[in-house]
C-alpha positions in Angstrom: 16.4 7.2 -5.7 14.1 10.2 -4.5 12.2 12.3 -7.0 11.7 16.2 -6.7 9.8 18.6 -7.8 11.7 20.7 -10.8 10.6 23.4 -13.0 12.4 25.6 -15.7 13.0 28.7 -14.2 13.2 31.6 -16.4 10.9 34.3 -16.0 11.5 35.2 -12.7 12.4 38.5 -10.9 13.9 39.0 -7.5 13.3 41.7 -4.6 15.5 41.8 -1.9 15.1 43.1 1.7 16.7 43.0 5.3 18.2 39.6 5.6 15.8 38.0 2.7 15.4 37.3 -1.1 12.4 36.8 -2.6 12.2 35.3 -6.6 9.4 35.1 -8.1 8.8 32.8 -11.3 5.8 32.2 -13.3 4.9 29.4 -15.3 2.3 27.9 -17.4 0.3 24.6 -17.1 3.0 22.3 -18.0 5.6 24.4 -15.9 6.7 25.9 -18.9 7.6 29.6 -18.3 5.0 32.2 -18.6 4.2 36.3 -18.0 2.5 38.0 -15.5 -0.3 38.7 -17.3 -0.2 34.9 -18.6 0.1 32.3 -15.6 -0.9 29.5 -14.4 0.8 29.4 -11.4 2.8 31.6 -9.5 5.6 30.7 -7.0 7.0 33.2 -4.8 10.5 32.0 -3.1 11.6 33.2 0.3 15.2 32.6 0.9 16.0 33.4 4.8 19.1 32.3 6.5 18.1 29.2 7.7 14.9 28.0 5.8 13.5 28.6 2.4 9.3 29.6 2.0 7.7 28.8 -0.8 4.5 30.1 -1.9 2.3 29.0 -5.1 -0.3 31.1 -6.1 -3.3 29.7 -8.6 -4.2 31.3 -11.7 -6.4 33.4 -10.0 -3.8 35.0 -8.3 -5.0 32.7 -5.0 -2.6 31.6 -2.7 -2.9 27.6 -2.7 0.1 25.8 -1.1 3.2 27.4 1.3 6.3 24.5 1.7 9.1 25.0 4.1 12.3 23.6 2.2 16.0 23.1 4.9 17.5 23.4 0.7 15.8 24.0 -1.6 18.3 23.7 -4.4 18.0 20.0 -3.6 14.1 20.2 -2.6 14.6 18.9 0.7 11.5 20.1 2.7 11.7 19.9 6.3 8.7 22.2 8.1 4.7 22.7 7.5 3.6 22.4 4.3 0.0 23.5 3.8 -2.8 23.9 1.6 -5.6 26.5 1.4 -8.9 26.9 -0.3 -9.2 30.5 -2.2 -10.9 32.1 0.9 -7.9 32.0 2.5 -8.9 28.6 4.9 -6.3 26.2 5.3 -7.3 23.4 3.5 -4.4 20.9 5.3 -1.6 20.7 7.2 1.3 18.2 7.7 4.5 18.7 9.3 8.3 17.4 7.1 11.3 16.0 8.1 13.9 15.9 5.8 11.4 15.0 3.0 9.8 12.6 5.6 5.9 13.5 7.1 6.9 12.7 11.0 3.4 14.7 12.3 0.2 14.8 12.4 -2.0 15.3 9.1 -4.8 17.6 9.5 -7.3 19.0 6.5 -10.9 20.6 7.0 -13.3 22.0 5.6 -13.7 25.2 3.8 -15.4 26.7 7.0 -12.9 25.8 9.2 -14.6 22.9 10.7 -11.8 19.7 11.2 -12.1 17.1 8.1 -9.3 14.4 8.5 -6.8 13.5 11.2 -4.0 11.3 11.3 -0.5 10.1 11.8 2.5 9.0 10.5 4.1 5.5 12.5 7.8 4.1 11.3 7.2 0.8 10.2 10.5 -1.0 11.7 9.9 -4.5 10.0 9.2 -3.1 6.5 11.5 0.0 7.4 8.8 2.4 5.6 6.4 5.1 7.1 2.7 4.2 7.4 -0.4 6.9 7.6 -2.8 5.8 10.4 -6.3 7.4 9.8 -7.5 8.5 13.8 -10.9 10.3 13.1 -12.8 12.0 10.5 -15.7 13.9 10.2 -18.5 14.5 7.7 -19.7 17.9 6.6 -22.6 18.0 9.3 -19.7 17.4 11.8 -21.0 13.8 12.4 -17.4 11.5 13.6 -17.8 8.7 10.9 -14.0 7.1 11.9 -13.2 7.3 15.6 -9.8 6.6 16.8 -9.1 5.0 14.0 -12.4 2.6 13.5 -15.4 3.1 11.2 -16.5 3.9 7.7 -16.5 6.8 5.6 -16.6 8.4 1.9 -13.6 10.0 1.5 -12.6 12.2 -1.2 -8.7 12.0 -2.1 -6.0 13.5 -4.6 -7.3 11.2 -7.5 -11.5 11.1 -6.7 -13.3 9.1 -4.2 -13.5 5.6 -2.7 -15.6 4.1 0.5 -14.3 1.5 2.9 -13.9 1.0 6.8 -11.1 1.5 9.0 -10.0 -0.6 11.7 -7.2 0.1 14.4 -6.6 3.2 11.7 -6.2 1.2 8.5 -8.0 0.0 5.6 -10.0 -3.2 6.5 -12.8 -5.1 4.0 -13.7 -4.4 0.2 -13.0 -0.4 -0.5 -14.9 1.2 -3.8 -14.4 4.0 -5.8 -13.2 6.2 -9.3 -9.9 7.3 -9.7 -9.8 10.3 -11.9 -6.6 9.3 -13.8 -7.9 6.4 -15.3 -11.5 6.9 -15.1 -12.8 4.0 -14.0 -14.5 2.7 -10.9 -12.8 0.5 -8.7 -13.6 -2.4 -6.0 -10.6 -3.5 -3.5 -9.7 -5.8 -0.8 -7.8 -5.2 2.7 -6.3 -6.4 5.0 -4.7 -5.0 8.2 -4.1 -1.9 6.0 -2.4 -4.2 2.9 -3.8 -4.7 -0.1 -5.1 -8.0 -1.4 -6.7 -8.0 -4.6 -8.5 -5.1 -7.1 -10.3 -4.9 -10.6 -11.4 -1.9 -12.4 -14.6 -1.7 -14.4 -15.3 0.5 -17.2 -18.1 2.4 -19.0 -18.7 -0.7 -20.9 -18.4 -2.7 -18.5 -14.9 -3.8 -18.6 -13.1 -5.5 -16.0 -9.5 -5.4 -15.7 -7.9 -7.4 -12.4 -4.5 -5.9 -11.0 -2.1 -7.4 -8.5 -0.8 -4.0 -7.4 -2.9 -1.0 -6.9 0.4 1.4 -8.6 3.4 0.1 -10.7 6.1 2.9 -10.8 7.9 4.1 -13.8 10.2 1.2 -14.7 12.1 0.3 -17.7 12.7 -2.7 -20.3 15.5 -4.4 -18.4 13.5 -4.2 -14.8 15.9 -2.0 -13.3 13.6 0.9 -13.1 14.8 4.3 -12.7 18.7 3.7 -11.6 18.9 2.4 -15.3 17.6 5.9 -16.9 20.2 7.7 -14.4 23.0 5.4 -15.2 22.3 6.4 -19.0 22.2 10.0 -18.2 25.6 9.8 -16.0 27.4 7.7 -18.7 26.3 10.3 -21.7 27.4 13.0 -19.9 31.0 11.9 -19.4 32.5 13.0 -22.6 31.5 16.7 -21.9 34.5 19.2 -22.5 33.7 21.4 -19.1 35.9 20.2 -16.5 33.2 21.1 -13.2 31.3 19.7 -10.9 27.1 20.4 -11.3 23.7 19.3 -9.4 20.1 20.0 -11.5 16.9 18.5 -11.5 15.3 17.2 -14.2 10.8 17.2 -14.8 9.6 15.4 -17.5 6.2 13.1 -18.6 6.2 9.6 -19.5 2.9 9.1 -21.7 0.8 5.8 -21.1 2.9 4.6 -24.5 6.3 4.9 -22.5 7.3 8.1 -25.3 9.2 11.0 -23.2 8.0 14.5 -23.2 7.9 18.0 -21.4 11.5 18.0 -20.1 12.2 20.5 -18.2 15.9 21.3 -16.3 15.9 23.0 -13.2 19.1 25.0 -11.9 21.5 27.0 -14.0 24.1 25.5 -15.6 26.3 25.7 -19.2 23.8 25.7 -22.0 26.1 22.8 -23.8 25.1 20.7 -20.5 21.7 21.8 -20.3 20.6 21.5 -24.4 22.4 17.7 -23.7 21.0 16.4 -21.0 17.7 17.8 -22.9 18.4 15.8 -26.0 19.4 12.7 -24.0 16.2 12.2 -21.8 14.2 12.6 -25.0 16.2 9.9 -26.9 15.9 7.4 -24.3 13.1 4.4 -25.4 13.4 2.3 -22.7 10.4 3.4 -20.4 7.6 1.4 -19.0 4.9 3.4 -18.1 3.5 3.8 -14.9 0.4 1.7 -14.5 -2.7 2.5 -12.0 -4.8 0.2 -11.3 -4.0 -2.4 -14.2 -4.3 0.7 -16.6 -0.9 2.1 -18.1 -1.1 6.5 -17.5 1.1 9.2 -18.3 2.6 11.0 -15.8 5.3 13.9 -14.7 8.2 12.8 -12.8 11.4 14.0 -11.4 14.8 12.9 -10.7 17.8 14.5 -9.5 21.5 14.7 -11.9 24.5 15.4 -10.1 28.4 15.4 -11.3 31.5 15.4 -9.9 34.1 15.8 -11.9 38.2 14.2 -11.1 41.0 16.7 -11.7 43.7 14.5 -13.6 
């Protein structure tokens, strides 16, 4: 099962021109719909013939991310995706391939100046894709990790963390603070896999974990494919003879209680207000856990119907 990014999509408006359409939707910080005058963020779509742009713009009216999507219906990005700070710099780079990253990553800095390089390498015996680290550089342009050996402090999505590198993965006891749970954070390496962790909080709590992330899963272990299963076999006594595709957003608090659900796509408003009602009345979540500490988070899943003419 592959998640996707999905956002209601009702303010919008659409400008069309020689061989494009452009929409462009606004939406609060939840993804909620907003105004103009009330954003959060802004995304500006570009349909073209054979490959779909999209733009999000901060709150500040900044552009911060373009994504190249081969469908975008089914968010199926295949091109450069990048990032950029508000002067305009780009912040990173990485190249998609049918939802896979198949080149080379590249951020920098905000003057220009090269931050992070790596790859991605298909791992054939655990038939998954691995991010080899080949250099990076500090702020004075000093090369802390050189072809894929050496140590660093490295800021990331979720806060910091220190380690070494070796052949261009992690090696040796890694530290750090992960913003979503706020704590601090010591873990061991090996050959790029991890070993052990333990988290220690502001009172000094520790907390030991097996796995560094625990995905969404539910009460009977079957993790997501039991929530779509339950949305599939709740839809089936629908009157509307059709076939349909949306995507559905919604947050799983640390408690395993549903909220913010959001449906993507236009369908019937019967279909829509039910799927709505069903993903809020399902109790069977498992939150996802970080670092031995249970967060919430947004996640997204694809719903798609076919129906069989009698």
């Amino acid at each position: 099962m592959k998640f996707y990014l999905s956002l209601l999509l009702l303010f919008s408006s659409f400008f069309l021109t020689r061989g494009q359409t452009t929409k462009i939707i606004y939406q609060d910080s939840i993804g909620y719909p907003a105004t103009p005058e009330t954003f959060f963020t802004k995304r500006v779509i570009e349909f073209n013939e054979k490959i779909t742009v999209e733009k999000k713009f901060n709150a500040k009216n900044y552009l911060i991310q373009t994504t190249e999507f081969s469908d975008f219906t089914k968010k199926i990005k295949s091109g450069w995706q990048k990032t950029y700070y508000e002067n305009g710099q780009v912040k990173s780079q990485v190249m998609y391939q049918n939802n896979l990253k198949t080149k080379r990553y590249t951020s920098y800095y905000q003057n220009g100046q090269v931050k992070e390089e790596g790859d991605f390498v298909y791992d054939k015996k655990n038939k998954k894709i691995d991010y080899l680290i080949l250099n990076y550089y500090g702020e004075n342009g000093e090369k802390l990790i050189a072809n894929g050996n050496g140590s660093a402090t490295m800021d990331s999505e979720n806060g910091t963390e220190t380690g070494r590198f070796s052949d261009g993965k992690k090696e040796g006891t890694w530290e750090g603070m992960d913003t979503r749970i706020r704590r601090s954070f010591v873990e061991e390496y090996q050959a790029g896999e991890f070993v052990s962790g333990y988290t220690i909080d502001s009172l000094n709590q520790k907390i030991d974990y097996k796995k560094p992330i625990i995905n969404l899963n539910t009460k009977n272990n079957r993790g997501i494919d039991d929530f779509y299963n339950y949305i599939i076999k709740n839809l089936s006594d629908l009157k509307y003879n059709i076939n349909f595709y949306v995507l559905l957003q919604f947050n799983v608090t640390s408690q395993g209680k549903v909220t913010h659900v959001i449906v993507d796509n236009s369908i019937f408003p019967e279909i829509e207000n039910k799927i709505v009602q069903l993903i809020y009345n399902y109790k069977d979540f498992i939150p996802m856990i970080v670092k031995g500490i249970p967060i919430e988070a947004t996640f997204h899943i694809p719903v798609q119907a076919f129906s069989e003419e009698e």
